[in-house]
ZAVEX-502009 format. One record per residue (C-alpha): residue number from 0; residue in one letter; z, y, x. Coordinates in nm, 2 decimals, m for minus. Example, Ala and Ser with C-alpha at 12.3 -4.5 7.8 and 13.67 -1.06 7.14 Angstrom:
<nodes>
NODE num residuo      Z      Y      X
NODE   0       A   0.78  m0.45   1.23
NODE   1       S   0.71  m0.11   1.37
</nodes>
This chain:
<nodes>
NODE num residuo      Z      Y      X
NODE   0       X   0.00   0.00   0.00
NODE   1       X  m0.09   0.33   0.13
NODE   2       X   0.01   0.68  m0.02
NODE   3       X  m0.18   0.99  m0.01
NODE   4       X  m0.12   1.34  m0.09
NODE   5       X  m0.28   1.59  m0.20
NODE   6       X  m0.19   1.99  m0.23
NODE   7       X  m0.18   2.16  m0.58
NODE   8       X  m0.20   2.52  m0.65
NODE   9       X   0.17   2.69  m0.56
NODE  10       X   0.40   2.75  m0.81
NODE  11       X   0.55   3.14  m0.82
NODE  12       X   0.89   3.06  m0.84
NODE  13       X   1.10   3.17  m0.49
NODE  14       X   1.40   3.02  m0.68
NODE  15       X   1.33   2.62  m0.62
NODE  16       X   1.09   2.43  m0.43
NODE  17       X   0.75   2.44  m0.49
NODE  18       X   0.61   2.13  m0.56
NODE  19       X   0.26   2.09  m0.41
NODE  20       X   0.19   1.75  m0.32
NODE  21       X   0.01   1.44  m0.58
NODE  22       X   0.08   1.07  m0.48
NODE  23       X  m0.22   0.80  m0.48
NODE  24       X  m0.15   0.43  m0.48
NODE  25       X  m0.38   0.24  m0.28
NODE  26       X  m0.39  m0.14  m0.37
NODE  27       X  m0.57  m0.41  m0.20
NODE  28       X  m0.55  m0.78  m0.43
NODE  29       X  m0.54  m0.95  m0.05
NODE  30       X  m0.51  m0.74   0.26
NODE  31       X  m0.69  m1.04   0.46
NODE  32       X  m1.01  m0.93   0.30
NODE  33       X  m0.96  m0.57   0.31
NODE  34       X  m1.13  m0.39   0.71
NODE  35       X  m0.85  m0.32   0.96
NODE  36       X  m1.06  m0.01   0.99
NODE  37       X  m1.22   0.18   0.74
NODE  38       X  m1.54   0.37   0.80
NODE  39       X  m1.68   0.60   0.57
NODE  40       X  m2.05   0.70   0.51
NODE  41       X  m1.95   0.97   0.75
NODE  42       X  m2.00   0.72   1.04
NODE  43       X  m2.36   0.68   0.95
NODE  44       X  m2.35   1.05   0.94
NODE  45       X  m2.26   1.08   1.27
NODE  46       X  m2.51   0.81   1.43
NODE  47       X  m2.79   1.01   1.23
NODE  48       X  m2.70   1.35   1.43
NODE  49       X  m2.64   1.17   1.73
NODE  50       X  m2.97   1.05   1.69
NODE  51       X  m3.16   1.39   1.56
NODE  52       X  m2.97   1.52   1.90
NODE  53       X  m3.08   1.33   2.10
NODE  54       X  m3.47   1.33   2.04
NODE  55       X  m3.42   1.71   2.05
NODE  56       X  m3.29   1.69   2.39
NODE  57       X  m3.61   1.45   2.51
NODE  58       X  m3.81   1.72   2.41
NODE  59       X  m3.74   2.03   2.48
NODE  60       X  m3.60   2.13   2.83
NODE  61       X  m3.38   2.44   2.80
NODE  62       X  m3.11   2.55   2.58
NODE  63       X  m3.23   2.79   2.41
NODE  64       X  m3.51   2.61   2.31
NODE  65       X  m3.29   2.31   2.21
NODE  66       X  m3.09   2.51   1.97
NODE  67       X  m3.31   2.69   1.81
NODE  68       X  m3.49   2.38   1.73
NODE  69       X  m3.16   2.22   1.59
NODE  70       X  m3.05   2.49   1.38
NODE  71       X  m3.37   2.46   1.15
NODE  72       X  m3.26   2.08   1.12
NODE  73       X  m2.95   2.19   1.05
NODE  74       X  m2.98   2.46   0.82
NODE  75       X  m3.21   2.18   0.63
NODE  76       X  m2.99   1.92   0.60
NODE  77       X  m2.67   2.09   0.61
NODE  78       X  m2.56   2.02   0.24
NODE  79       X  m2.60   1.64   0.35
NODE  80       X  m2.32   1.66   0.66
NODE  81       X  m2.02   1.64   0.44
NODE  82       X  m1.77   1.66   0.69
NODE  83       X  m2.00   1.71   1.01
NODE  84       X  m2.15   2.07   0.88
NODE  85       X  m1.95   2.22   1.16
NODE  86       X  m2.15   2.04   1.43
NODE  87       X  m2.37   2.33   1.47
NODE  88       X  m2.50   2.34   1.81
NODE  89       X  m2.65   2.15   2.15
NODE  90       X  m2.67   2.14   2.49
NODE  91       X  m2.83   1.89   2.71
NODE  92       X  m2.50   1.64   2.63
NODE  93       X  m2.55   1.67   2.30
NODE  94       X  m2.45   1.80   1.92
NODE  95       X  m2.10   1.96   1.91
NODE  96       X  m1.88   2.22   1.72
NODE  97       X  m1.62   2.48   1.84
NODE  98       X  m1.29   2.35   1.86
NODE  99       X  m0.91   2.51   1.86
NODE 100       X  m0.78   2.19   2.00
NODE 101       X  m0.67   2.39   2.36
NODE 102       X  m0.36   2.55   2.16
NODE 103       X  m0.05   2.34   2.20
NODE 104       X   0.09   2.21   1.86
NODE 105       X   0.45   2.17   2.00
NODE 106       X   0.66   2.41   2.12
NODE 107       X   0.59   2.63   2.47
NODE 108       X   0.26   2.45   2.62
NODE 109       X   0.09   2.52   2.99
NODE 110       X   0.00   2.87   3.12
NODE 111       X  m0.24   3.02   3.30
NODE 112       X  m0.54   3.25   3.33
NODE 113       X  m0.91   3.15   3.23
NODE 114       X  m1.15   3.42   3.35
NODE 115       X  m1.42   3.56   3.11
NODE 116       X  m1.79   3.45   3.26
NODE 117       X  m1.86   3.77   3.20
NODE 118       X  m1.60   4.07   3.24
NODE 119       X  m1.42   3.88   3.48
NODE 120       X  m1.09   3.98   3.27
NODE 121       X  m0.86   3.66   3.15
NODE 122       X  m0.93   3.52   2.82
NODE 123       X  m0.65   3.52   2.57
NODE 124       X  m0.40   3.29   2.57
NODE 125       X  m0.27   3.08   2.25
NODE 126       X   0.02   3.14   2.12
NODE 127       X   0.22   2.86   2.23
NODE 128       X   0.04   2.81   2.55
NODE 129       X  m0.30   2.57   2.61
NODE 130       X  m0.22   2.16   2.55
NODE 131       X  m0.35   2.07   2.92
NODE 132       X  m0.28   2.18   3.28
NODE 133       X  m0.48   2.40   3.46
NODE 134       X  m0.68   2.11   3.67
NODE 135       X  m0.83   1.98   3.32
NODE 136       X  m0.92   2.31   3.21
NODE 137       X  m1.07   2.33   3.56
NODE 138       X  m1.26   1.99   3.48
NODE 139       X  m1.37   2.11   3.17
NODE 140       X  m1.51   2.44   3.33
NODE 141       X  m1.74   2.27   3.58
NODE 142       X  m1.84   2.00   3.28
NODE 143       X  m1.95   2.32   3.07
NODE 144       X  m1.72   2.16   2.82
NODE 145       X  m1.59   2.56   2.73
NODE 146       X  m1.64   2.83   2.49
NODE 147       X  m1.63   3.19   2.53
NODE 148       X  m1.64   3.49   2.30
NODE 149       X  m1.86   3.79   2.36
NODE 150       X  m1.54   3.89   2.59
NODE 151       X  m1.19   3.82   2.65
NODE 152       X  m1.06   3.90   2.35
NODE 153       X  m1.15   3.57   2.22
NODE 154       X  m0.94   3.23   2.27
NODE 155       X  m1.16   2.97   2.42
NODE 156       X  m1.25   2.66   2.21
NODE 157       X  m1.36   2.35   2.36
NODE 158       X  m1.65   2.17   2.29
NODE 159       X  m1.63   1.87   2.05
NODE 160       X  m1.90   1.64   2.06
NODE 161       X  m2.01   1.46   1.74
NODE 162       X  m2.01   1.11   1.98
NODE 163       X  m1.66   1.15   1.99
NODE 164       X  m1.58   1.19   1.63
NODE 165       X  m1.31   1.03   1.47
NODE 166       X  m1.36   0.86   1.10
NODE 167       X  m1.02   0.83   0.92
NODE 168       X  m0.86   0.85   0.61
NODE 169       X  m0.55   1.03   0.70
NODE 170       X  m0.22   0.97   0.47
NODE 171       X  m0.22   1.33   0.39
NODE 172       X  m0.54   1.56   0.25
NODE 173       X  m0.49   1.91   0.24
NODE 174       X  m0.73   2.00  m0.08
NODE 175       X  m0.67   2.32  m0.31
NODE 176       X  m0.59   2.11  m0.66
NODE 177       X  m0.70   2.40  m0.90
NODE 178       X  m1.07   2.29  m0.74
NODE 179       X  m1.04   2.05  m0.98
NODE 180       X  m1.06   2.27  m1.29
NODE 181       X  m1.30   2.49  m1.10
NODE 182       X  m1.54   2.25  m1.08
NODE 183       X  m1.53   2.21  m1.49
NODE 184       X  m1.58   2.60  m1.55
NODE 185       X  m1.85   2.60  m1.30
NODE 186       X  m2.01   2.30  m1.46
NODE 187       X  m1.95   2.42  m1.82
NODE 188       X  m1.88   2.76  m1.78
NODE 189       X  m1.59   2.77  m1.98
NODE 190       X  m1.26   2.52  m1.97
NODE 191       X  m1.33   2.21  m2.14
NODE 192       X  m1.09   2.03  m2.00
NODE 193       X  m0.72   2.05  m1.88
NODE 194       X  m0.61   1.94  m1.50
NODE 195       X  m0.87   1.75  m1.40
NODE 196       X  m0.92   1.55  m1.05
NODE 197       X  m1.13   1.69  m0.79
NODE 198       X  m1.40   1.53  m0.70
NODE 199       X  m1.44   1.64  m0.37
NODE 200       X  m1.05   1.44  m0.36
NODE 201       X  m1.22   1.11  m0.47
NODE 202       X  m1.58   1.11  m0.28
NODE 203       X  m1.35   1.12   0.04
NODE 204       X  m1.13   0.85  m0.09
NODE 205       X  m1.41   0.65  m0.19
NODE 206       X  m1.62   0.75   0.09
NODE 207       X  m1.38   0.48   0.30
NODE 208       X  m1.39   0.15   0.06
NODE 209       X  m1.68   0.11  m0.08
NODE 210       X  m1.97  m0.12   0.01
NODE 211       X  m2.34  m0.04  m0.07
NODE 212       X  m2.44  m0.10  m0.40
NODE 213       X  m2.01  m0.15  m0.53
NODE 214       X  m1.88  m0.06  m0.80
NODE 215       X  m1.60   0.16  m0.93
NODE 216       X  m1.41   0.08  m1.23
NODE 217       X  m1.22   0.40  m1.40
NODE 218       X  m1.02   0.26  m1.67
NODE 219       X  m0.89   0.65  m1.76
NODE 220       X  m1.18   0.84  m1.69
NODE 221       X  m1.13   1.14  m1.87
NODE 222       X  m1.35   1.39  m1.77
NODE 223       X  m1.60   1.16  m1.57
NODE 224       X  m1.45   1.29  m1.23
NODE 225       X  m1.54   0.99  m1.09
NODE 226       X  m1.89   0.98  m1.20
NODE 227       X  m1.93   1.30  m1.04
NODE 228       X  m1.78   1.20  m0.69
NODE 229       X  m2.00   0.87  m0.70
NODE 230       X  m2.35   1.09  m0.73
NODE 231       X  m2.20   1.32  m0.46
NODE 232       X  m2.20   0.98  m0.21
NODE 233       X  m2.52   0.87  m0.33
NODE 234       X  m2.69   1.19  m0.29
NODE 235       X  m2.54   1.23   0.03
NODE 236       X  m2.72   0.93   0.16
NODE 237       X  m2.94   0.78  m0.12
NODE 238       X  m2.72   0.53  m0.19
NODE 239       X  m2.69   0.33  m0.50
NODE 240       X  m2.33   0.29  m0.57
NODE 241       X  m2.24   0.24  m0.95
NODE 242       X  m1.98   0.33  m1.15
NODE 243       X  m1.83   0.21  m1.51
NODE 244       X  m1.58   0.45  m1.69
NODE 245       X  m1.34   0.34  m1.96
NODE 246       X  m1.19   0.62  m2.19
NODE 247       X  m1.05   0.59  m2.51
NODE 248       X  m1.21   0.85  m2.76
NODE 249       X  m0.94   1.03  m2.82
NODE 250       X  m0.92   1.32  m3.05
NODE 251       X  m0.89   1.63  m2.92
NODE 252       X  m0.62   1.82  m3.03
NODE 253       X  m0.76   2.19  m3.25
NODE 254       X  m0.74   2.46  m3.05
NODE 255       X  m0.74   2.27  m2.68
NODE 256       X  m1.01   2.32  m2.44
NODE 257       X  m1.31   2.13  m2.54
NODE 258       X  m1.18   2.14  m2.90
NODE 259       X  m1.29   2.53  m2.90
NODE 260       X  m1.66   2.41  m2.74
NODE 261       X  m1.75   2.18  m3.05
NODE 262       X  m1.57   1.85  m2.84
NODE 263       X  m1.38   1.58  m3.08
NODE 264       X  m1.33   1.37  m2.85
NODE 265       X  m1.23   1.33  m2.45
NODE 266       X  m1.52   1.08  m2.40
NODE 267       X  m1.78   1.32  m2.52
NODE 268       X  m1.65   1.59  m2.29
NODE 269       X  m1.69   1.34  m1.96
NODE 270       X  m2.07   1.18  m2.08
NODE 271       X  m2.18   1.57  m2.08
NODE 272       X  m2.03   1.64  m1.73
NODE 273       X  m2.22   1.34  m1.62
NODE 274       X  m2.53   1.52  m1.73
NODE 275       X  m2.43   1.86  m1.60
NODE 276       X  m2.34   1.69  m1.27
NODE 277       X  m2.65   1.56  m1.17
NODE 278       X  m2.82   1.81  m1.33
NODE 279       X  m2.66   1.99  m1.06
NODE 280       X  m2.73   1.80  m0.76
NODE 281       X  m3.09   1.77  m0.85
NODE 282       X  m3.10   2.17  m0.88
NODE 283       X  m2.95   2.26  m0.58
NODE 284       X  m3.27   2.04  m0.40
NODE 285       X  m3.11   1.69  m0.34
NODE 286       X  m3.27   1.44  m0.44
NODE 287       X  m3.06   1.14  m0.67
NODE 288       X  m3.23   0.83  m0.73
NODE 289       X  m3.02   0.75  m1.07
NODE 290       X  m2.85   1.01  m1.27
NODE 291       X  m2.85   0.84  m1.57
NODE 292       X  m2.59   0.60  m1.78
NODE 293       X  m2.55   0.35  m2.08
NODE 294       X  m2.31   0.41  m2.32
NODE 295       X  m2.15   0.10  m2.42
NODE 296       X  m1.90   0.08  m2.76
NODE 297       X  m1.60  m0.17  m2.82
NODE 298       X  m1.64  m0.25  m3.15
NODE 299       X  m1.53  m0.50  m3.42
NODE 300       X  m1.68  m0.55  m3.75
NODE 301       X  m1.57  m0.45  m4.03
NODE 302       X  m1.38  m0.68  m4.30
NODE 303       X  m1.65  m0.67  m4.55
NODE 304       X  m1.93  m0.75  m4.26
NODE 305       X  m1.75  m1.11  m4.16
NODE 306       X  m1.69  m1.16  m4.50
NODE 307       X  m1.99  m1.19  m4.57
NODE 308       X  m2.07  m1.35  m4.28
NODE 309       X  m1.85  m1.64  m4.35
NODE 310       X  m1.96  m1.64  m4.71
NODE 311       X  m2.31  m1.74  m4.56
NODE 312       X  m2.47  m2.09  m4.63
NODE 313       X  m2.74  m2.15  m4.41
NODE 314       X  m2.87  m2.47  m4.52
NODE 315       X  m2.93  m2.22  m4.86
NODE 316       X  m3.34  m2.21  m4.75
NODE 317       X  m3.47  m1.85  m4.76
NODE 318       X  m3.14  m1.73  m4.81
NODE 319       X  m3.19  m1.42  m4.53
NODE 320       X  m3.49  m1.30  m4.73
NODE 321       X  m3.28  m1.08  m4.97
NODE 322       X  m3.06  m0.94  m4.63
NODE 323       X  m3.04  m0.81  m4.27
NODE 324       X  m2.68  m0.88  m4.15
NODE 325       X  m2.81  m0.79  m3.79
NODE 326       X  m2.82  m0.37  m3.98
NODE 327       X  m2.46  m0.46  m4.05
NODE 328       X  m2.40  m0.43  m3.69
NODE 329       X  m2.57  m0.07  m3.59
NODE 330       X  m2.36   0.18  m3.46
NODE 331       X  m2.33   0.51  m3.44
NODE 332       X  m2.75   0.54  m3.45
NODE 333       X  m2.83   0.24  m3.18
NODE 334       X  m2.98  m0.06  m3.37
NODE 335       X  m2.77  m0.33  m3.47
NODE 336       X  m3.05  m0.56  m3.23
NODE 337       X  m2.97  m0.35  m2.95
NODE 338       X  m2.57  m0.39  m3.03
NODE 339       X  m2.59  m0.77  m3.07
NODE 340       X  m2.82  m0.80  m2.75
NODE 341       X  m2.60  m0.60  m2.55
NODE 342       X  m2.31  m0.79  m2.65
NODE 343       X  m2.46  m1.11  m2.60
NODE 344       X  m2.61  m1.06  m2.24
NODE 345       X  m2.27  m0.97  m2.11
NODE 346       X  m2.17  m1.27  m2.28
NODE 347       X  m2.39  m1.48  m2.05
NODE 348       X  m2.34  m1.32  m1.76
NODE 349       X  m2.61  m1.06  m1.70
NODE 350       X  m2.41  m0.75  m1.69
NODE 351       X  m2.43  m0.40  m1.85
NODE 352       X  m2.79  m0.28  m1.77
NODE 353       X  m2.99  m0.59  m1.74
NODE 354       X  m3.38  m0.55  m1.75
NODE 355       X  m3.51  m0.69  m2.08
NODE 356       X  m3.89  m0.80  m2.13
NODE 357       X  m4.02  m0.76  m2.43
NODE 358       X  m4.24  m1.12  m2.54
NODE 359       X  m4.52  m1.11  m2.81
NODE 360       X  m4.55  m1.39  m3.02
NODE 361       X  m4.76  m1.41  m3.32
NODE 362       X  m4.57  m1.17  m3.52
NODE 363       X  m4.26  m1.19  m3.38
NODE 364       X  m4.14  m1.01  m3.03
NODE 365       X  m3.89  m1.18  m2.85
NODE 366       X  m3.68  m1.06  m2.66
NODE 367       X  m3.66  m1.25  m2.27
NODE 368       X  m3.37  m1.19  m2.02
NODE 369       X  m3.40  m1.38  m1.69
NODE 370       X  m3.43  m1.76  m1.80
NODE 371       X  m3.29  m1.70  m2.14
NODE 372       X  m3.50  m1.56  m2.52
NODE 373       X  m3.30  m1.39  m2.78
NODE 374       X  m3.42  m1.43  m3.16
NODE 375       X  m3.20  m1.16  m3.29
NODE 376       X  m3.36  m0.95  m3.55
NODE 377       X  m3.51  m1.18  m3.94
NODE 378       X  m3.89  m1.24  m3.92
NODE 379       X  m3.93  m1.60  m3.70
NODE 380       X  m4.21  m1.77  m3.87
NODE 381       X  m4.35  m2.11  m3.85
NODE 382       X  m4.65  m1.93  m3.63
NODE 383       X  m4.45  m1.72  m3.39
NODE 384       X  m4.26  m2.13  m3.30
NODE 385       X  m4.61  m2.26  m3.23
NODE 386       X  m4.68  m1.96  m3.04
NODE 387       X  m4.35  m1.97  m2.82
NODE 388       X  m4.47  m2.33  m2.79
NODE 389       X  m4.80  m2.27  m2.65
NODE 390       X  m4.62  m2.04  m2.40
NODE 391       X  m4.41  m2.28  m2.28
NODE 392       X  m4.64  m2.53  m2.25
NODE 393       X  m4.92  m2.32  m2.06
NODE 394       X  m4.63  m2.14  m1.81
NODE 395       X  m4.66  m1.82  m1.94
NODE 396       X  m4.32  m1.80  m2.04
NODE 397       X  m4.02  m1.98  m1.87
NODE 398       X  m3.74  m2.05  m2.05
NODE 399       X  m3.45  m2.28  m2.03
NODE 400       X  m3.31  m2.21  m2.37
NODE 401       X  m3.31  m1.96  m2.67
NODE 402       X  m3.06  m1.82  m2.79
NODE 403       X  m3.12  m1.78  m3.19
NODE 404       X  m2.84  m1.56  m3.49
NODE 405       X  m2.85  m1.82  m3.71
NODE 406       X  m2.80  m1.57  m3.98
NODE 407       X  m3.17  m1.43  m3.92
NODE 408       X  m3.36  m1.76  m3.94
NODE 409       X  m3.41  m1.99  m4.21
NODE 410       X  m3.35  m2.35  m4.23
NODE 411       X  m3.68  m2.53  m4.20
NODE 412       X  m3.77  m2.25  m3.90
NODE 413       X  m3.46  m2.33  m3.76
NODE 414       X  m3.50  m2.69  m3.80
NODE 415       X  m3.90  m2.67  m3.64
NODE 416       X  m3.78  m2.45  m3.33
NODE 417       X  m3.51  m2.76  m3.25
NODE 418       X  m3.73  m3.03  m3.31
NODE 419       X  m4.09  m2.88  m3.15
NODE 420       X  m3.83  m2.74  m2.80
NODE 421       X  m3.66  m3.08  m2.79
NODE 422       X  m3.99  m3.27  m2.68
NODE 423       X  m4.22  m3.06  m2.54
NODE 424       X  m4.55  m3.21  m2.38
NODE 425       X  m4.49  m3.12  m2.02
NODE 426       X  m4.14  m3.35  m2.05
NODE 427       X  m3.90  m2.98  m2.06
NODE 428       X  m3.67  m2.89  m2.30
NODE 429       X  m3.56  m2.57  m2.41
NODE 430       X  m3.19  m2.59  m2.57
NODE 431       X  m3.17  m2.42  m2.93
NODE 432       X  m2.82  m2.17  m2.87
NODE 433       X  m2.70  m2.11  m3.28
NODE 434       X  m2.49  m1.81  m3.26
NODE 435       X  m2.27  m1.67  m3.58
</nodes>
């Protein structure tokens, strides 16, 4: 278990302690299988500049030249650097950014003049003192590894390299929490939404554990924070991490943020921000591969539906003819087909967003899913089983069973689709799947 922190607004009260800090439990279900180091996408990061660096360096000779041709990359591609967009400059060693780290964290640290290149004068001092003696700010001198102002005035910096950058997720992140709500007025333009999570907190977080192509589970996902910090990754480096959010639709109390924008309930808020996000992201010139989503419903029928649904006699021939109990099932506009299909392919183990074919029979399209056809919707004729017959038989469609609502097809169709996929001619069989 690790714990994290991160730094709220402050509270204006001098008369108690401010308190700034949020905890985050991190849970592994084995540590075995969890990295003894984690890496994030900012390690790929790196390589890339390393890289871009270097092929700078092999072709152009001088400094100037150098930088002038990496600051163009950079000022390209500096939205992409995440936590590298202050390696802004070369030399013949490579990429690096300024650095403070000479001042001495602890108490009185080493003294002694560093001449300006140019006046001559010696360079401010840091407060406390530099963190190394005078014969490795001697080394550092002759290895160019130091940074001066335009005079003395200046503390030096020392050079950090991007080769020697260090990837970790620290136990404490200093982030502003009201960025959080920010980000929701700058999305919607308005508050539609009270204290929610940075996502600049949980791209950083999950920068560091996920895998390509993972996925994040949000079981509270409110207002789709996490959503917005997994396009943020995948934007950064075109990846193709998912996500799946889980949020009660809660009301939304009259006269709360989001009630006041025309909001009823939390989920509708966070499905918007999704589309705001990447919205966003596309605007501001990045490119995002998938911006899109599925809304998914957990639903049960009502009473009346399985009563009539257990009421139903099947052997009754023709009985479906006066009926549709598949319309029973729509929802909130989306077909009760694409409700039942939905349901039914999770069922059998091909997730959320599976691709679908559509199948033409004679009158009847079926609907295919890897090796398995769904007859969902009334209409199977005697002809459309011939026709799925002739299919089989000539290899244009491969099937290894058929999944049929047995309220949608009538008795002797049922009865012909068993008998004609029990024997087929090339020796196959297709397995009849009767779902109520």
């Amino acid at each position: 278990m690790q714990s994290t922190h991160s730094e709220t607004g402050r509270a204006n009260n001098p008369s108690q302690i401010a308190i700034e800090h949020e905890y985050v439990l991190v849970y592994a279900k084995s540590r075995d299988e969890v990295a003894a180091v984690w890496k994030s996408e900012t390690s790929a990061l790196k390589e890339r500049v390393i890289e871009i660096g270097d092929q700078i360096i092999g072709e152009f000779e001088d400094d100037v030249a150098r930088q002038k041709a990496y600051t163009a990359w950079f000022r390209e591609n500096k939205s992409q650097l995440g936590r590298l967009d202050g390696y802004k400059y070369i030399d013949g060693d490579g990429v690096y950014a300024g650095s403070r780290s000479v001042h001495n964290p602890n108490g009185e640290g080493y003294r002694y003049d560093v001449p300006h290149p140019v006046t001559g004068k010696p360079c401010k001092q840091p407060l406390f003192g530099y963190r190394f003696p005078e014969s490795t700010m001697q080394r550092f001198l002759e290895e160019d590894r130091i940074l001066f102002g335009h005079d003395e005035n200046k503390i030096v910096e020392l050079k950090a390299y991007v080769r020697d950058y260090s990837d970790s997720l620290a136990s404490v992140i200093s982030l502003d929490g009201r960025s959080g709500p920010n980000e929701i007025v700058d999305l919607f333009g308005e508050k539609v939404f009270t204290n929610p999570k940075p996502s600049r907190f949980l791209s950083q977080v999950l920068d560091f554990v996920l895998e390509p192509g993972d996925t994040v589970l949000d079981f509270f996902s409110g207002s789709a924070t996490t959503a917005d910090a997994v396009m943020q990754l995948n934007a950064n480096d075109d990846g193709n991490r998912h996500y799946i959010l889980v949020q009660l639709p809660e009301v939304i109390q009259a006269g709360k943020p989001g009630a006041k924008q025309g909001y009823t309930t939390i989920d509708e808020v966070g499905r918007e921000r999704v589309r705001r996000a990447a919205k966003k992201i596309r605007d501001n010139g990045t490119e995002l591969s998938d911006g899109g989503f599925k809304l998914f419903r957990l639903e049960e029928p009502s009473a009346k539906t399985l009563d009539e649904l257990q009421s139903f006699n099947p052997n009754e021939d023709g009985t479906l003819l006066a009926g549709d109990f598949v319309s029973k099932f729509e929802l909130n506009g989306t077909p009760g087909k694409d409700v039942a299909l939905s349901t039914w392919l999770l069922r059998d183990g091909f997730g959320l967003n599976p691709e679908v074919q559509p199948v033409q029979l004679s009158t009847y399209e079926l609907s295919v899913c890897g090796d398995s056809g769904y007859v969902i919707t009334p209409g199977l004729t005697s002809e459309d089983v011939l026709e799925l017959v002739s299919k089989l038989e000539t290899g244009d469609l491969d099937l290894n069973r058929l999944v049929v609502f047995g309220y949608s097809v009538t008795f002797s169709v049922m009865h012909e689709l068993k008998k004609n996929l029990a024997s087929l001619k090339s020796g196959r069989t297709v397995s009849v799947i009767e779902r109520f």
